[in-house]
N, C-alpha and C positions, 0 to 999 in steps of 0.2 A: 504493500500500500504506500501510494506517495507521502512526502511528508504535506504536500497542500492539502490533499483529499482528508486527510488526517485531523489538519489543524480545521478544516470544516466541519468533522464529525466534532469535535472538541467543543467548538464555539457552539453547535447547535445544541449540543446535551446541556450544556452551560446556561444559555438564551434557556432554554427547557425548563432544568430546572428553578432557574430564577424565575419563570413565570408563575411555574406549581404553586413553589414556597409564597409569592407573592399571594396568590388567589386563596391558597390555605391563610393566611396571616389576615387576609382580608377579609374571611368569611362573615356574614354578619356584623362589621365592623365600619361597613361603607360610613356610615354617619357621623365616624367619630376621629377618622383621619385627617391628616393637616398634610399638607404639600409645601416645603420648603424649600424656595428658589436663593442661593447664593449668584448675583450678577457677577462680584468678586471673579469666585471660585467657579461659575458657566457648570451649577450643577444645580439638582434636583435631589431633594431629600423626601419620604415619605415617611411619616412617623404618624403611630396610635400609641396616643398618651408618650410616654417617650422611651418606646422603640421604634428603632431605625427596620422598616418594613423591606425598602427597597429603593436605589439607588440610582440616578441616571447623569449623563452631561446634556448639556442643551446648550442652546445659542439664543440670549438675549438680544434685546435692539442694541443695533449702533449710535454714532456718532450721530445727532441730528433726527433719530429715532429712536430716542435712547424705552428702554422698558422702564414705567413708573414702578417706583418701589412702595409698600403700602399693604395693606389686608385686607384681602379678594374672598371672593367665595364664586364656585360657578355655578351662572345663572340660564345657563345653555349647554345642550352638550349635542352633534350632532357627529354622525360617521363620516359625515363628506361635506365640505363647506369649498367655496371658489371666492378669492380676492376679485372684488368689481375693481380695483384700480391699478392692478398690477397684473394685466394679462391674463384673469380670469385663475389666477395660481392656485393650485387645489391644494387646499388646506386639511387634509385629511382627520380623521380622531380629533377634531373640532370639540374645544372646554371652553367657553367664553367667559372671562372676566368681569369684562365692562359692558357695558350697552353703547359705551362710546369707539369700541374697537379694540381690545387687549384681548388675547384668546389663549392658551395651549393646542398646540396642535402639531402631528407630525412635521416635518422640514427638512434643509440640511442642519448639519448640524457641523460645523468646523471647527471647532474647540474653539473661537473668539467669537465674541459680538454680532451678528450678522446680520437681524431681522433689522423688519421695517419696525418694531414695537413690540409683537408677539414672541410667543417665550416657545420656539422647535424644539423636537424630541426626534431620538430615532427612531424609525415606525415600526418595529416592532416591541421597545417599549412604549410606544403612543398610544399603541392599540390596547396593549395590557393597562395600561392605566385607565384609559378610557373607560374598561368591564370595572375596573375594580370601584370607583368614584362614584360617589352620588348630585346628583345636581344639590346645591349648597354646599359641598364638604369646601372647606377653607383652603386658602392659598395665599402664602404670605413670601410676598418678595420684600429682600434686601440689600444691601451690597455686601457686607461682610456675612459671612454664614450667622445666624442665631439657633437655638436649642433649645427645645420644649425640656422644663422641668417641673420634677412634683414642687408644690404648693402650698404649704398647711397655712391657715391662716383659719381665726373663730369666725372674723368677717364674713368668710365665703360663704356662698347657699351652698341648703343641703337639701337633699330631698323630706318633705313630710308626706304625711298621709294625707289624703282631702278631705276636707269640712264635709261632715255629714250632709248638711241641708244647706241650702239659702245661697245667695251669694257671697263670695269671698269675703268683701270688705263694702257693703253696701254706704259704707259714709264717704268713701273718697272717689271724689269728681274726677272722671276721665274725659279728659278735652281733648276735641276735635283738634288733630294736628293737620297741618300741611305743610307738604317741602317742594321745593320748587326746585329742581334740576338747572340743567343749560336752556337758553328762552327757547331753543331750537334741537330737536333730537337730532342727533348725529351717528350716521354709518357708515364706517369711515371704509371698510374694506371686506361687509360683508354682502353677500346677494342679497338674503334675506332678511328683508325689515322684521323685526319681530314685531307684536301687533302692541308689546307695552314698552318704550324704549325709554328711558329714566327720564321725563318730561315734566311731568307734574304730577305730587301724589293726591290720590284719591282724599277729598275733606271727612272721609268716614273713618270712625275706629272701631275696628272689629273686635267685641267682644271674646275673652277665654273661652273655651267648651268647658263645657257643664262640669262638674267636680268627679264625676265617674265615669265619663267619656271613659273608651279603651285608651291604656297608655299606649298601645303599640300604633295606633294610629293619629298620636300624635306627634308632630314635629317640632327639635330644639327652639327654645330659643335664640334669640339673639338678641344681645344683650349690650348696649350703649352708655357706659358714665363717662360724662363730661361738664365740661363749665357752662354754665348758664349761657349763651348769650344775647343778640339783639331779640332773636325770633323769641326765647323764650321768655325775655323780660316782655315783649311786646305781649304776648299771651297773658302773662299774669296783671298787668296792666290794662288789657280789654277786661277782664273779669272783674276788676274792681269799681272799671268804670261802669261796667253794667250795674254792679252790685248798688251802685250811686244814682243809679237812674239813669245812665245816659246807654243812648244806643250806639254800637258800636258792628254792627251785622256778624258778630261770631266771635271766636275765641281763639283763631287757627294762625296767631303771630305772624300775619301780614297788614299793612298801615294801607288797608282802603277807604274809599271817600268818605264811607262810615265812622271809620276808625276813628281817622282823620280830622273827623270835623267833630266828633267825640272831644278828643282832645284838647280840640280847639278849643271848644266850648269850656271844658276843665281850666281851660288857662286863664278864661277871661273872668271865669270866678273867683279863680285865685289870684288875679290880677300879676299871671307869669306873663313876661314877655314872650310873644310869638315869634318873634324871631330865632334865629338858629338851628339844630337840630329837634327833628320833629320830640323825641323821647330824650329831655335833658334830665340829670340829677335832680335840680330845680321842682323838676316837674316831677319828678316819681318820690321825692322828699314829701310834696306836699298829697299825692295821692294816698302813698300810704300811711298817712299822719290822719287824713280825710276818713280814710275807712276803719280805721283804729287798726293796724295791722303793724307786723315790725317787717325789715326789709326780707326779701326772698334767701331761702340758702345760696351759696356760691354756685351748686353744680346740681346735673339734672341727668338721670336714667331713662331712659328711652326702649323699649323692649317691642321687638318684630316676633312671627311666628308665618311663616310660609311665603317672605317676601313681603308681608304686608305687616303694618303697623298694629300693633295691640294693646298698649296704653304708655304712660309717660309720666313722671311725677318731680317733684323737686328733691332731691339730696342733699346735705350737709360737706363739705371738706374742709380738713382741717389743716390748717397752715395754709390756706389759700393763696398765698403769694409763692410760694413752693412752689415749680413746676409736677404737672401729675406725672408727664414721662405719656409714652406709648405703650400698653403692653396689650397682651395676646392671650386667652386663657379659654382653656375648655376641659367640660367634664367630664369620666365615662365610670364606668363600676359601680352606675349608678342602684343602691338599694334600697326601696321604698320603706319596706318594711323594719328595715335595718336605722331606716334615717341615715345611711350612710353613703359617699361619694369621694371619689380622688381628682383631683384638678391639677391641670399642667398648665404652667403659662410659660411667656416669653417676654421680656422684652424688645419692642423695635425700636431703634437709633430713632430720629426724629426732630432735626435740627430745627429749632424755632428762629425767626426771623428775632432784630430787636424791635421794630415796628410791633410784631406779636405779641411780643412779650409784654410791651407797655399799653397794647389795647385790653389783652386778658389782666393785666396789676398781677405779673409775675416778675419777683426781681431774685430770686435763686433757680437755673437754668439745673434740669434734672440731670443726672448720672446714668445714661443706659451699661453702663459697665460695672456698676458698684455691684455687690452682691445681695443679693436677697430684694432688688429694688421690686419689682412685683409687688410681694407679702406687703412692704412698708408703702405701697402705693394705695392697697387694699386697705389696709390695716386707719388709713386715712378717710375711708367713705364712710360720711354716716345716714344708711337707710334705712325710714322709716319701719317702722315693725310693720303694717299692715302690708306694704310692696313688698317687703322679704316675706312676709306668709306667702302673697298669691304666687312672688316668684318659686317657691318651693316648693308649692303644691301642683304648680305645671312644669317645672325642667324635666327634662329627659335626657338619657345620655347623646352627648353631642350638643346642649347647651352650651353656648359659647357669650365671656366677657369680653368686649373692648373696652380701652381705655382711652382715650386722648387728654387733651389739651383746647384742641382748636373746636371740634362739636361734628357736625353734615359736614362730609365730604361733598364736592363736587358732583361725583358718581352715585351719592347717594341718592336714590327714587326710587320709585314707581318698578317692582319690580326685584329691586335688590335687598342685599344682606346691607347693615352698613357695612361702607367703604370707607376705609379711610388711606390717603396718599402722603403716604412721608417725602420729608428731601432728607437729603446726604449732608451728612459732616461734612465741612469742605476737605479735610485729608482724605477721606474717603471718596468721594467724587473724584479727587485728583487720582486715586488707586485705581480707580474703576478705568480712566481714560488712555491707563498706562498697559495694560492687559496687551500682549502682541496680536499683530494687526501681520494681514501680507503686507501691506505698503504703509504709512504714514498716512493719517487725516485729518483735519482740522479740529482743533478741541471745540468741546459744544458748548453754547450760550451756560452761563449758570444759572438763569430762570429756565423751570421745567416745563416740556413742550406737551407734556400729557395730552392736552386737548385737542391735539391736530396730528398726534400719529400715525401713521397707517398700520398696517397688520402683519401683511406677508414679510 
């Protein structure tokens, strides 16, 4: 036997059994896997809770298409997809990202940088990954590799059992949210328009399923703590105004003519100046001194279930001027009856602007490299007991925490998990555009071009 024919049978028993092992590892597990892209390192990690499942190289965007870094979750998955703007290039084992154009899918794959945006695999692992994933399981790019670790922290949920009767927490108000994406849905490189592209989200909030629903038919949460910002101070400020008598057409933290003249109206009672920004200090000093209220907490939980929104409340944090940091955290060994659960998180790098920093009133810039920053990140939220009951009583394994800083990503809508998009250390940016190249290229803008990448 030749020694080529040889080194074929080799690779292929190899390819073989890496698939087996992968699809055994994976059985029943689709829900609770994480996919970790290193741009650095142009590889692919899979990990359940934190073992390392299985392993690949790929090829990020380049120079001028570089891939955003950030925490994805796939919101499409198809066997065969074709680039509208690059020659119809078939995108095979098709995992979509974004609704704006970020995908996994087969490719070349040349040990450096190559796509237009999209993150290529080699297709015979594209395809194995493809069986193994479930539409939602998470996807988290970076530049430097990061690493799911366990978590102990009292803060975390855990699972309980469900309220016998009645509703969960019949006393707290769940308000109508709404998020507004890009003014114009964008498809940057695929054929097929999907029929909901992150545009505008629906002004409805879907109510939990019933307290005894089957658990196996239901789906993780997902799960949002962040800083308060415009949208939700505007929200807690329609309520009061209403609470006052004034009308304001809704509660869903957008400033329409309602809103607006609401407001207005507010001002000219309290004889504020009209001038300036619509929602001053000024003006929320004297509304909440009006409704006998103290001011709102710093930050706010937001929690989805199937893509779509399921309610939202206010949180506490403490150190407030602290940055919160980025992290990444998810559940699985989940037992009801036990009231028990094990959580892994991560954190992601996430260079804040100083602009950022001084519109959030953060003035100590967080540590993604300290140890234990996660727990001490957690160990910072304070949520209410009635949220952490209903949360407890609906996670399932494969419930997943984000954390930020900044709040709605860009990408987040109509349709999605949140998303949230980091930028790079500058040393690390500088790493990433150092990576060998066949030729030399020109180093890329340091604002991120996410919005206008293409795919193939």
């Amino acid at each position: 036997m030749g020694s080529g024919m040889l080194r074929h049978l080799v690779f292929g028993f190899g390819l073989l059994s890496a698939t087996m092992l992968s699809h055994t590892a994976f059985a029943g597990a689709g829900g609770t896997l994480q996919i970790v892209i290193s741009k650095d390192k142009q590889s692919l990690t899979v990990y359940d809770g934190d073992t390392v499942v299985t392993t690949s190289k790929v090829s990020t965007g380049k120079a001028g298409h570089t891939t955003p870094s950030g925490i994805f979750s796939i919101l499409e998955k198809r066997k065969y997809h074709e680039s509208n703007i690059y020659s119809n290039a078939p995108m095979p084992w098709m995992q979509r990202l974004t609704w704006s154009g970020i995908a996994l899918h087969e490719g070349v794959v040349p040990n450096y940088p190559a796509s237009h945006g999209c993150i290529r695999m080699p297709g015979a692992f594209a395809q194995s990954l493809y069986q193994m994933t479930e539409r939602g399981a998470h996807v988290i790019v970076t530049d430097a590799p990061v690493t799911p670790e366990r978590i102990e922290s009292t803060a975390l949920f855990l699972p309980r059992k469900p309220l016998p009767n009645g509703p969960l927490f019949p006393d707290v108000e769940l308000r109508t949210s709404s998020i507004r994406g890009m003014s114009k849905p964008v498809e940057v490189a695929m054929n097929v328009v999907p029929n909901n592209p992150a545009a505008t989200h629906s002004d409805v909030v879907t109510d939990a399923p019933a307290a005894g629903a089957e658990e196996q038919d239901a789906a993780p949460l997902r799960i949002l703590i962040t800083r308060r910002g415009e949208r939700e101070t505007l929200m807690d400020a329609q309520v009061l105004l209403q609470d006052l008598g004034f009308e304001t057409g809704g509660t869903d933290g957008l400033a329409g003519p309602m809103t607006r003249s609401a407001i207005a109206g507010f001002k000219r009672w309290k004889n504020i100046s009209p001038k300036g920004p619509l929602v001053t200090p000024e003006f929320l000093a004297a509304l909440y001194e009006s409704a006998g209220k103290t001011q709102p907490p710093a930050g706010q939980i937001m929690v989805r279930q199937n893509f779509e929104p399921l309610f939202e409340a206010p949180v506490g944090i403490t150190d407030p001027e602290i940055a919160l940091g980025t992290h990444f955290l998810t559940v699985d060994k989940l037992d009801r009856r036990a009231e028990t659960a094990e959580w892994h998180g991560m954190t992601v790098p996430n260079e804040l602007s100083a602009a950022t920093m001084r519109r959030l009133g953060i003035t100590v810039a967080d540590d993604p490299n300290a140890s234990g920053a996660t727990a001490r990140t957690i160990d910072r939220i304070e949520i209410p007991a009635d949220i952490r009951d209903r949360i407890e009583t609906l996670m399932t394994d494969g419930t997943s925490i984000t954390i930020n800083d900044e709040g709605l990503g860009p990408e987040t809508g109509k349709g999605t998990d949140f998303v949230t998009i980091t930028r790079s250390q500058p040393k690390v940016a500088a790493a990433e555009t150092s990576i060998a190249k066949p030729r030399p290229v020109r180093q890329p803008q340091a604002a991120p071009r996410y919005r206008t990448i293409g795919l193939y």
